[in-house]
VOBA-1610 file (N, C-alpha, C; in pm, whole numbers, padded with zeros to 5 digits, always signed):
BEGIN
Unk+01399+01600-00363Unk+01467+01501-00282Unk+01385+01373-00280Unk+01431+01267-00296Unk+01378+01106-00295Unk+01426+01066-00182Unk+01324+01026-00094Unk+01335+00929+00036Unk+01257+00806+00012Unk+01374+00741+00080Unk+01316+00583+00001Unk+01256+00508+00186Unk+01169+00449+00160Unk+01109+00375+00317Unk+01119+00239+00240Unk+01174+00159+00363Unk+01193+00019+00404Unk+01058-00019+00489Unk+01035-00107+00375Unk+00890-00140+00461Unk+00932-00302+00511Unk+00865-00279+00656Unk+00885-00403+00723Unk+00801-00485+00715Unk+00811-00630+00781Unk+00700-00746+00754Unk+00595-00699+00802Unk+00531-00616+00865Unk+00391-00586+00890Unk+00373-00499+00831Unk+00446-00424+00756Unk+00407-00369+00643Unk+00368-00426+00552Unk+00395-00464+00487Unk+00412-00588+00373Unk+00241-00654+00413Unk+00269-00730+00522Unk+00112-00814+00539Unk-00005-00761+00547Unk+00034-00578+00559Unk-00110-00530+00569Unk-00147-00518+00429Unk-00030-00439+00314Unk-00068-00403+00237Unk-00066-00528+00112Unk-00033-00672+00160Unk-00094-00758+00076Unk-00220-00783+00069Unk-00318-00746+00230Unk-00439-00801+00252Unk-00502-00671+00168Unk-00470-00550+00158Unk-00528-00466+00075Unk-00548-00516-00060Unk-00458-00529-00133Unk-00421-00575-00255Unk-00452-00694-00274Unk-00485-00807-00201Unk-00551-00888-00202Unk-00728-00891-00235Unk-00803-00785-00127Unk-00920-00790-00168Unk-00948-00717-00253Unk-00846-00605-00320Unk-00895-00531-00407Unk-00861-00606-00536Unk-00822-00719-00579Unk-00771-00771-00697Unk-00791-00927-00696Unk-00810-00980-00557Unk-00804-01126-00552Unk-00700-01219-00626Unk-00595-01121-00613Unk-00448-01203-00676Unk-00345-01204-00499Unk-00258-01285-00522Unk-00181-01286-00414Unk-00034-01225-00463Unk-00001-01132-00438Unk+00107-01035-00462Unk+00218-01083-00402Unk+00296-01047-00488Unk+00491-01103-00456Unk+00545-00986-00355Unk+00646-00993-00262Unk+00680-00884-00240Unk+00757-00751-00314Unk+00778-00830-00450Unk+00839-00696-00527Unk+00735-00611-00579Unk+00576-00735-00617Unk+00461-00621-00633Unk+00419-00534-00542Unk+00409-00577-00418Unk+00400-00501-00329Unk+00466-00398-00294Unk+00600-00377-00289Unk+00656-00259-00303Unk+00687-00204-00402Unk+00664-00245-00536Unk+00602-00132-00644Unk+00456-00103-00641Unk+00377-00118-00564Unk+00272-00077-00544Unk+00247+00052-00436Unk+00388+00020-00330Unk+00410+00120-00197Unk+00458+00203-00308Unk+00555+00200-00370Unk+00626+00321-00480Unk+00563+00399-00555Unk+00442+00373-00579Unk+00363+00428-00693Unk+00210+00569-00626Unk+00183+00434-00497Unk+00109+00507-00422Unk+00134+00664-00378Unk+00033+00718-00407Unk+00024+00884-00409Unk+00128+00951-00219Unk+00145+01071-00198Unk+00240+01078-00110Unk+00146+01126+00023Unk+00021+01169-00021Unk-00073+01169+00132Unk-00142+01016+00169Unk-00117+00930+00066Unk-00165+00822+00144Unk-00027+00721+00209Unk+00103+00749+00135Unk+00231+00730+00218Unk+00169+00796+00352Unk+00195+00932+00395Unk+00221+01030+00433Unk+00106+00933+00614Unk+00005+00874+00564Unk-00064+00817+00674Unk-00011+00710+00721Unk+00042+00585+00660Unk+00101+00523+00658Unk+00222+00519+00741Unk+00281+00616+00714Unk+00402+00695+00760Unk+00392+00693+00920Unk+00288+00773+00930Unk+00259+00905+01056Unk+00167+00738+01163Unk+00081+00719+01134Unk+00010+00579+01218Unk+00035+00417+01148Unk+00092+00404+01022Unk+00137+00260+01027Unk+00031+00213+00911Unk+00097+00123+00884Unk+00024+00031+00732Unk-00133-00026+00828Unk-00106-00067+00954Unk-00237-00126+01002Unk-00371-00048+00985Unk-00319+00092+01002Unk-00424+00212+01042Unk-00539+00175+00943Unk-00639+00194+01014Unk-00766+00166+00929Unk-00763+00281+00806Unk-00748+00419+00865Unk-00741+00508+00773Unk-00670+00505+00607Unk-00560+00436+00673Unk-00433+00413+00531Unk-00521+00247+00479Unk-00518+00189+00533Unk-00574+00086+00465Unk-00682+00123+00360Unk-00828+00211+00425Unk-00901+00226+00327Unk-00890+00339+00185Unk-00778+00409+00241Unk-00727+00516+00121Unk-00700+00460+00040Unk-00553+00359+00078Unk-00503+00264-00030Unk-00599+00171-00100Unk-00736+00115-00047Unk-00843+00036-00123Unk-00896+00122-00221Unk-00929+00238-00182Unk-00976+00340-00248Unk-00933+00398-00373Unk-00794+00392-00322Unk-00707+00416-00477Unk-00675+00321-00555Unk-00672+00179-00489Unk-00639+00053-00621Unk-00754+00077-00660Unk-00852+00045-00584Unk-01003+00030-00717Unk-01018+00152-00817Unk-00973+00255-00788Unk-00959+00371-00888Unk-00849+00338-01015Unk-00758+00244-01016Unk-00614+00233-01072Unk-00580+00097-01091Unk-00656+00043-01096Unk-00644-00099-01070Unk-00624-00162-01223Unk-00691-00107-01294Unk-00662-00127-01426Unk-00577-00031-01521Unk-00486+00054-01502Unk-00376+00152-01525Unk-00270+00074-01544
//
């Protein structure tokens, strides 16, 4: 089953500032949510459960661009 999430504007602004320091490019919102799309489903899964702000999801998601960043 595919469940699709609508990410809202504070979604979006957290996970540009991610993607921002991990790349020092400024991301479109379509990169940005092919970037939410791609991202693995336990670091959704935090995201999800406490919010794009959560320190936790923020540093997972840093964690995994710098791993993938060049993929």
């Amino acid at each position: 089953m595919i469940i699709t999430i609508k990410l809202e504007k504070e979604d979006f602004d957290a996970i540009h500032d991610v993607i921002y320091d991990v790349t020092g490019i400024e991301p479109t919102n379509e990169q940005i949510q092919g970037i939410w799309d791609i991202l693995p489903d336990d670091i959704k899964g935090v995201a999800l459960q406490w919010g794009c702000n959560d320190s936790v999801f923020r540093d997972d998601m840093y964690v995994w661009l710098e791993k993938n960043k060049n993929k």
